[in-house]
C-alpha positions as CSV (number, residue, x, y, z in Angstrom):
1,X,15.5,16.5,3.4
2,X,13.9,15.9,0.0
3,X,12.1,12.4,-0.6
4,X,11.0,11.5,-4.3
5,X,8.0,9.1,-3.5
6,X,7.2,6.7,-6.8
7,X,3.9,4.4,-6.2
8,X,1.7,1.7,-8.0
9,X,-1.4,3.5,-9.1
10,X,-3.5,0.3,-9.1
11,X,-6.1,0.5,-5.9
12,X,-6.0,3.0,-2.5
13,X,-3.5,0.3,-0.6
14,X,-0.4,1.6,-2.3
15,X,-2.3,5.7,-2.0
16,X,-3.3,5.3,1.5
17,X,0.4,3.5,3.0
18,X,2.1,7.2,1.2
19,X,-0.5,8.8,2.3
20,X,0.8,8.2,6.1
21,X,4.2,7.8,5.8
22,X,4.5,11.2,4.2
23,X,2.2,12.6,6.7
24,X,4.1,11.5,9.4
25,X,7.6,12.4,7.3
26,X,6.5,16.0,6.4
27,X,5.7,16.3,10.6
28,X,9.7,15.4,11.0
29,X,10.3,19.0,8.5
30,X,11.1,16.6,5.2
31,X,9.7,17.8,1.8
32,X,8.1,15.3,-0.4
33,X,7.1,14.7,-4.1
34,X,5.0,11.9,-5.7
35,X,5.3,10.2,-8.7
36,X,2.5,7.7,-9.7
37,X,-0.7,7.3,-11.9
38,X,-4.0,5.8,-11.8
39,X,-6.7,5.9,-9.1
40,X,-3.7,7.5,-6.4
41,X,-3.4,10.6,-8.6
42,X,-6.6,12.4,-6.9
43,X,-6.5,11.2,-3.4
44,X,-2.6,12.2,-3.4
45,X,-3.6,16.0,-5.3
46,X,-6.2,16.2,-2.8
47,X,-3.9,16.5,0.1
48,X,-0.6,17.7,-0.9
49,X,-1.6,19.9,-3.8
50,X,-1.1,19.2,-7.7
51,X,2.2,20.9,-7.8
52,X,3.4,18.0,-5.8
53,X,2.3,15.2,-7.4
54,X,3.5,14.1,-11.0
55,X,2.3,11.6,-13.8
56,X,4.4,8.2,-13.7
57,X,2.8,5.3,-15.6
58,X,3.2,2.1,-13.5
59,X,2.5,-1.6,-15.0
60,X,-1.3,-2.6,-14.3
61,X,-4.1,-5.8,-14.2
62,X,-6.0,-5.5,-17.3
63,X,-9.8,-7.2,-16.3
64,X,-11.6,-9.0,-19.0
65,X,-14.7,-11.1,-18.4
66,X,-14.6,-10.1,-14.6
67,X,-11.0,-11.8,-14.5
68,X,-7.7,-10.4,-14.5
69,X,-6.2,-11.4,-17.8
70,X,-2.8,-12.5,-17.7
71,X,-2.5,-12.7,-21.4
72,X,-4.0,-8.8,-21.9
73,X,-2.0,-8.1,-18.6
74,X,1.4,-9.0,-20.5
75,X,0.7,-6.8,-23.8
76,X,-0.1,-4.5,-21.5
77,X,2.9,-5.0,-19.8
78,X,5.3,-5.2,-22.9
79,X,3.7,-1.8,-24.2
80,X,4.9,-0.2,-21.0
81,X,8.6,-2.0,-21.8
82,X,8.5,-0.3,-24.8
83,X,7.8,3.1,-23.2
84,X,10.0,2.8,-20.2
85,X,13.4,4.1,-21.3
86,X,11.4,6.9,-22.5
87,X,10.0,7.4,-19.7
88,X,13.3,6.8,-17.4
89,X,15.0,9.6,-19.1
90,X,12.0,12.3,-18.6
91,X,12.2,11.4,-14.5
92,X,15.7,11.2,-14.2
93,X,15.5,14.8,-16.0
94,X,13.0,15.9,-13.3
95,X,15.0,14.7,-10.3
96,X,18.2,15.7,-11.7
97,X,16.9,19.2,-11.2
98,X,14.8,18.4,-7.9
99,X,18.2,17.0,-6.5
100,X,16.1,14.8,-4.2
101,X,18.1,13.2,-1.0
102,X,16.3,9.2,-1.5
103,X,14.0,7.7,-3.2
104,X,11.0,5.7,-2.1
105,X,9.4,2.7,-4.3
106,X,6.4,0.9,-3.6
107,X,6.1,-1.7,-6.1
108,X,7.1,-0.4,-8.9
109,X,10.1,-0.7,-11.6
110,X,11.5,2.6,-12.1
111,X,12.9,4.0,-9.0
112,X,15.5,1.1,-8.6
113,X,16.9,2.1,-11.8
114,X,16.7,5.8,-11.5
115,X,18.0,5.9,-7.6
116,X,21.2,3.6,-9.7
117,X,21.6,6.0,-12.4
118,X,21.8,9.4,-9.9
119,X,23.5,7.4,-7.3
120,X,20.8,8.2,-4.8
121,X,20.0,5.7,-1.7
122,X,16.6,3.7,-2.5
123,X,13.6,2.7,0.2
124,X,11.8,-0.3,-1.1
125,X,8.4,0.4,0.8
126,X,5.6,-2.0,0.0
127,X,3.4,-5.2,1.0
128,X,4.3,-7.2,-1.8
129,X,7.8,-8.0,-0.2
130,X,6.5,-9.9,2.3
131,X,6.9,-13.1,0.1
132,X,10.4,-12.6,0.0
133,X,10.8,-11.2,3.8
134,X,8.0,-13.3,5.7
135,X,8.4,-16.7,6.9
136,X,5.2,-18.3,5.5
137,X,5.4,-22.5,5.4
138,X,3.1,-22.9,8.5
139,X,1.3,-20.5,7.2
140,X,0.6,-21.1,3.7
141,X,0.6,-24.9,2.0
142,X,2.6,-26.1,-0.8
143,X,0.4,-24.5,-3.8
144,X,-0.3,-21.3,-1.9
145,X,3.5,-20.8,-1.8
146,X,3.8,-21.6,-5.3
147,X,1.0,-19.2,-6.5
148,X,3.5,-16.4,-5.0
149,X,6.5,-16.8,-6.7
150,X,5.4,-14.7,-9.8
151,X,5.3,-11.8,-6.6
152,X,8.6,-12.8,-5.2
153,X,9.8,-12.3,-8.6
154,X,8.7,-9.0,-9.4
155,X,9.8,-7.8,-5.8
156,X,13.3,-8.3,-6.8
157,X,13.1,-7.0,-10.4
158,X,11.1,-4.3,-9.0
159,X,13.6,-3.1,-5.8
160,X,16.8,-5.8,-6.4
161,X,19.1,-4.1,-3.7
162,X,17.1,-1.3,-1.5
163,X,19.1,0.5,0.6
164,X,16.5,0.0,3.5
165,X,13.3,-2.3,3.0
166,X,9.8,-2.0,4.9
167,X,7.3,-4.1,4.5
168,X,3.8,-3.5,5.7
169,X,1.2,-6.4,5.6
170,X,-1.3,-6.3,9.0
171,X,-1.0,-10.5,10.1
172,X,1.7,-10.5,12.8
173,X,3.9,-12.2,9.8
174,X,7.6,-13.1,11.6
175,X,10.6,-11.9,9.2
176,X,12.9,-14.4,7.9
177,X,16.2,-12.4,7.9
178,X,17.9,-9.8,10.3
179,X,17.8,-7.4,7.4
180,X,13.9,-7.7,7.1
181,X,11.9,-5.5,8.3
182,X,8.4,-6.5,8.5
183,X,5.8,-3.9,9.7
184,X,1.8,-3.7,10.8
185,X,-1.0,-1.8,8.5
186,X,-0.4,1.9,8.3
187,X,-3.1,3.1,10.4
188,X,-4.6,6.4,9.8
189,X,-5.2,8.3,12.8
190,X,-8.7,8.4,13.5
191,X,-8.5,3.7,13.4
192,X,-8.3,3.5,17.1
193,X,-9.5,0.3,19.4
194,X,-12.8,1.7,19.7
195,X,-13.4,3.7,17.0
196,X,-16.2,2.0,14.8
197,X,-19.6,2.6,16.0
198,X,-22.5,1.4,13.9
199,X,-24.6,4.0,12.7
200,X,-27.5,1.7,11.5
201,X,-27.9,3.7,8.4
202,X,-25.1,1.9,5.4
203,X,-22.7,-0.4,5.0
204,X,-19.8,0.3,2.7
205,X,-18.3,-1.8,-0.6
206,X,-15.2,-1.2,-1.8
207,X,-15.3,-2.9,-4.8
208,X,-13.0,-2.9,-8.5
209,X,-14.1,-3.7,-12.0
210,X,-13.5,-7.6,-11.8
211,X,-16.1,-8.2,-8.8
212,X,-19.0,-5.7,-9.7
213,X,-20.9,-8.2,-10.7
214,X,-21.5,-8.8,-7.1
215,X,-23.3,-5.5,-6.7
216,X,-26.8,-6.5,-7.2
217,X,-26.7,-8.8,-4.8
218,X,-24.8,-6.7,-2.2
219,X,-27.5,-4.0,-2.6
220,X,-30.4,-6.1,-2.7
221,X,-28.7,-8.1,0.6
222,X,-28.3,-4.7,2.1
223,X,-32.0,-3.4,1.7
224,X,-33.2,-6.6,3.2
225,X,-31.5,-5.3,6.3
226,X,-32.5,-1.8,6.2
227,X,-29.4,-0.5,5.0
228,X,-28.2,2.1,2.1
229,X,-24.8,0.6,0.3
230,X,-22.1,3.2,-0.1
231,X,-20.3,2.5,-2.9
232,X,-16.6,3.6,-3.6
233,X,-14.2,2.3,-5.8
234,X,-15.3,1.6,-9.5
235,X,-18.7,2.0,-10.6
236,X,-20.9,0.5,-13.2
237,X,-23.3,1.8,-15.4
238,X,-26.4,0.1,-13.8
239,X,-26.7,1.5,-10.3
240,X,-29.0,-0.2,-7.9
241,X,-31.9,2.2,-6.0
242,X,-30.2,1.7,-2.8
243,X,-26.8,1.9,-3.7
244,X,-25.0,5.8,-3.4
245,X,-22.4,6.2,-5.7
246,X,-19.0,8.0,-3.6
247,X,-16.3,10.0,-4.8
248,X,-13.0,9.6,-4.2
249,X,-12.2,10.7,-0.7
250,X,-10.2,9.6,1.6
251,X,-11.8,11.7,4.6
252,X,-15.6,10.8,3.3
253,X,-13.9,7.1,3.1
254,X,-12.9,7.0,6.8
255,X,-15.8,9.0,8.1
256,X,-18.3,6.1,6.3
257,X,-16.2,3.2,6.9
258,X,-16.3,4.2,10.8
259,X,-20.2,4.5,10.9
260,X,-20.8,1.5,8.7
261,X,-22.5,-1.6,10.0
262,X,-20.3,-3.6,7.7
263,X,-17.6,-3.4,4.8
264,X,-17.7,-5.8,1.8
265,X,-14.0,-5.4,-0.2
266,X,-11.9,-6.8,-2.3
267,X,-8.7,-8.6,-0.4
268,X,-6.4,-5.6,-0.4
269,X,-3.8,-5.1,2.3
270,X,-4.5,-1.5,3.9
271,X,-7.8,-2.4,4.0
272,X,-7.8,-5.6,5.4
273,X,-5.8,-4.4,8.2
274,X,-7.7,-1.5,9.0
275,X,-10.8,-3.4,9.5
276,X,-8.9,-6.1,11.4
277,X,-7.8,-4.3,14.0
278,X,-10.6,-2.1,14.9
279,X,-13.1,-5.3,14.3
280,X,-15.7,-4.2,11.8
281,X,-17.2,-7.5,10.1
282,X,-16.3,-7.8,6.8
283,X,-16.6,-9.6,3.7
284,X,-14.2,-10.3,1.3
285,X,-14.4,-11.0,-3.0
286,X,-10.8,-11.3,-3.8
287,X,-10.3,-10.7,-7.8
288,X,-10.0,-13.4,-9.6
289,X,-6.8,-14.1,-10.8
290,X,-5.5,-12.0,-8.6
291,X,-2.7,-13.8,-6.1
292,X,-2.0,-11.4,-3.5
293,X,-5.5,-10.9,-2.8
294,X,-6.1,-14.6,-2.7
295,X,-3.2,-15.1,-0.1
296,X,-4.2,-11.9,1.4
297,X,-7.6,-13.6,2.6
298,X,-5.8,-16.8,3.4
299,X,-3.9,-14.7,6.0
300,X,-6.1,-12.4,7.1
301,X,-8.6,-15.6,8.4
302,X,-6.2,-16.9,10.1
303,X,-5.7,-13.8,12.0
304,X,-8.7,-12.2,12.6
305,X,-12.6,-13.9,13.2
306,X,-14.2,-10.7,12.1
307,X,-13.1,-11.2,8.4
308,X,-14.4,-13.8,6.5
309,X,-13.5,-15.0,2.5
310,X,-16.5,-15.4,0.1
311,X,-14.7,-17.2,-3.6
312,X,-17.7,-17.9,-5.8
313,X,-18.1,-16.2,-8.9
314,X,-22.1,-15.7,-7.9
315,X,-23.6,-15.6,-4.5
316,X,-26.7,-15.5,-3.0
317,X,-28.0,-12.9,-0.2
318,X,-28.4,-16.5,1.9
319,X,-24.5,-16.8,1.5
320,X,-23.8,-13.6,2.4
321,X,-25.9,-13.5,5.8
322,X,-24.2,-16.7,6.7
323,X,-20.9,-15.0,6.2
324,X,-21.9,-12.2,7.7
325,X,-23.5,-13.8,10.9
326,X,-19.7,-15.6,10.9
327,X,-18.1,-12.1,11.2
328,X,-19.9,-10.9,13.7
329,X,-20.2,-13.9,16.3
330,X,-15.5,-14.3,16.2
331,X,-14.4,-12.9,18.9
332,X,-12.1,-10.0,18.8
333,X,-8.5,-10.8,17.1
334,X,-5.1,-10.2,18.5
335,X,-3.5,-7.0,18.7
336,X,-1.2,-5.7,16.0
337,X,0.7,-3.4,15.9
338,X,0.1,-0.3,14.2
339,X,3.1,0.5,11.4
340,X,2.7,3.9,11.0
341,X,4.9,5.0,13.9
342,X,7.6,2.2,12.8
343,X,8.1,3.5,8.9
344,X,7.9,7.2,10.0
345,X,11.1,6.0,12.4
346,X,13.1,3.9,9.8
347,X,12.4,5.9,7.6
348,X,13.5,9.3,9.3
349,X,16.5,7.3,11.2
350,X,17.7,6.2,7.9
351,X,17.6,10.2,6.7
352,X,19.1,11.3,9.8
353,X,21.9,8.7,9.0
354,X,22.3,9.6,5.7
355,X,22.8,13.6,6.5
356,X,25.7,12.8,9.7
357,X,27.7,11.1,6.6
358,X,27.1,13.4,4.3
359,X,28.3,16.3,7.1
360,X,31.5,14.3,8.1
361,X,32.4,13.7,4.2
362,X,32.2,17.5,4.2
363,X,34.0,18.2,6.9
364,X,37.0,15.4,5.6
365,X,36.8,17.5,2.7
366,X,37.1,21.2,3.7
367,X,40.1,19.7,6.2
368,X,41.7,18.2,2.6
369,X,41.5,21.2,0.9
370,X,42.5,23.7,3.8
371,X,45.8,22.4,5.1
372,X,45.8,24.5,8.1
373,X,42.2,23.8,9.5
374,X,43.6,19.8,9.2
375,X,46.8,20.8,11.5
376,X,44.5,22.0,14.2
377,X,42.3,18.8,14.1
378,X,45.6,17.0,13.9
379,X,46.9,19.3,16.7
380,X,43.5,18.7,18.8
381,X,43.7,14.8,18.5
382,X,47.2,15.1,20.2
383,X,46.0,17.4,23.2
């Protein structure tokens, strides 16, 4: 069956969760397409080919003075308003001809109203959800639960009534409603238990535009110890001796992030998961201004020792050794589950579904409109 795929282009969590699901979706003989923008364009080109991947602006953070604006981030926001209902014709257009079966969203706002408009069924597919779907008050205090409700807002604008909604977020969260369904990371193959074996040779940063200001320090904290920093992500102009520059990849990615002796990162998701569950220490710079991330680190503490959060706007290579000595000396976390092979079943259930009524509607049909092939059902039933 055909899947139309739409996907925040901000960061690789939103690239790297598609990135999976389809893989395992295209195994089960389904045809996919992508819409998105942004930094998932190339690592989406890369593996299903340009002819299947197609430009769709999504709403983004604007960063000024190494914060995420809010006030920049809403002009931004209101310019992409303006746009949209030009923008909502041009892919309902597309898909018109494309005659996809459902659509997937994951966090963004067209989708829900295109899937309404061609009367397609709609899979709300994301991480964001799980401030709607989670139950978080022994989790989270009072002003932690507040700083999400701008997220639980936009969920529901975003995807108001999916048809089916995943959510994957990697901290053994407990769902709050029968409905929910509330997932593990999407592991990529190659994360197993015992995967990650220290090379000796790098460690990795994943770092964005708001935290590269920590990149000095990283590198000079790195070369202390002997190590070259592989930097991917976003890159500044000023690039330290020891610091290597990496293009987007997502198998150079993996095949790094496996040797490294440790990952420094921004508080993403995928990522945070990844390195949770196979145990590599890491360090984490949410963005400022950034919620998710912030709630994100809050959570991924609590559930695994090998991750720890570092918040001030500068730090010293002496705060980063002690935060590092932390991550390594926790002990091993508990076992999540991996998600992969949960949304690649809902996912192909809910197709499989989908198809047996769309068969039986036919065959009510054809019995309609031929009279006699309706008296031998009828004739059957009496036998």
């Amino acid at each position: 069956m055909r899947i139309a795929y739409a996907l925040a282009g901000e960061g690789r969590g939103h690239t790297t969760r598609a990135l999976t699901l389809a893989k395992g979706l295209v195994e089960h003989g389904h045809e996919i397409a992508f819409f998105t923008c942004g930094d998932a364009l190339e690592l989406l080109q890369q593996e299903f080919g340009m002819e299947h991947v197609h430009q769709l602006e999504t709403p983004r953070f604007v960063v000024v003075r190494k914060r995420i604006s809010y006030v920049r981030t809403g002009f931004a926001t209101l310019r992409f308003i303006l746009a949209y209902p030009r923008q909502q014709k041009r892919v309902i257009r597309h898909l018109k001809s494309w005659k996809p079966d459902i659509l997937i969203t994951d966090f963004e706002p067209t989708f829900a109203r295109v899937a309404r408009r061609l009367n397609v069924p709609l899979i709300s597919f994301n991480s964001q959800r799980f401030s709607v779907d989670a139950k978080l008050n022994h989790l989270l205090n009072r002003r932690q639960r507040l700083k999400l409700v701008p997220i639980r807002i936009l969920s529901r604008i975003f995807a108001p009534r999916p048809d089916l909604s995943l959510v994957s977020k990697g901290f053994n969260l407990e769902a709050n409603k029968a409905t929910a369904h509330l997932l593990g990371p999407m592991l990529r193959p190659a994360f197993t238990p015992d995967a990650w074996i220290p090379a000796g040779s790098h460690a990795i940063a994943y770092l964005r535009t708001s935290v590269l200001h920590h990149l000095p320090t990283l590198a000079a904290h790195a070369k202390h110890h002997g190590l070259v920093l592989k930097l991917y992500g976003h890159h500044p102009k000023q690039i330290p001796d020891n610091v290597e520059p990496q293009p987007i990849s997502n198998d150079g990615f993996i095949r790094d992030l496996l040797a490294a002796d440790w990952v420094v990162q921004t508080a993403g998701t995928q990522l945070l998961g990844e390195v949770g569950c196979i145990g590599i220490p890491s360090l984490c710079f949410p963005e400022p201004g950034q919620v998710e991330q912030e709630i994100n680190g809050v959570l991924a503490m609590k559930t695994f020792s090998n991750i720890k959060v570092i918040h001030p706007r500068k730090v010293s290579e002496d705060d980063l050794d002690d935060a590092l000595q932390r991550a390594r000396s926790g002990q091993r976390g508990p076992e999540i589950v991996n998600g992969t092979s949960q949304a690649v079943k809902l996912v192909h259930e809910f197709l499989n579904n989908l198809e047996s009524v769309h068969q039986s509607n036919v065959s009510q049909a054809n019995a309609k409109n031929n009279p006699s092939v309706g008296e031998q059902l009828s004739t059957t039933q009496v036998i």
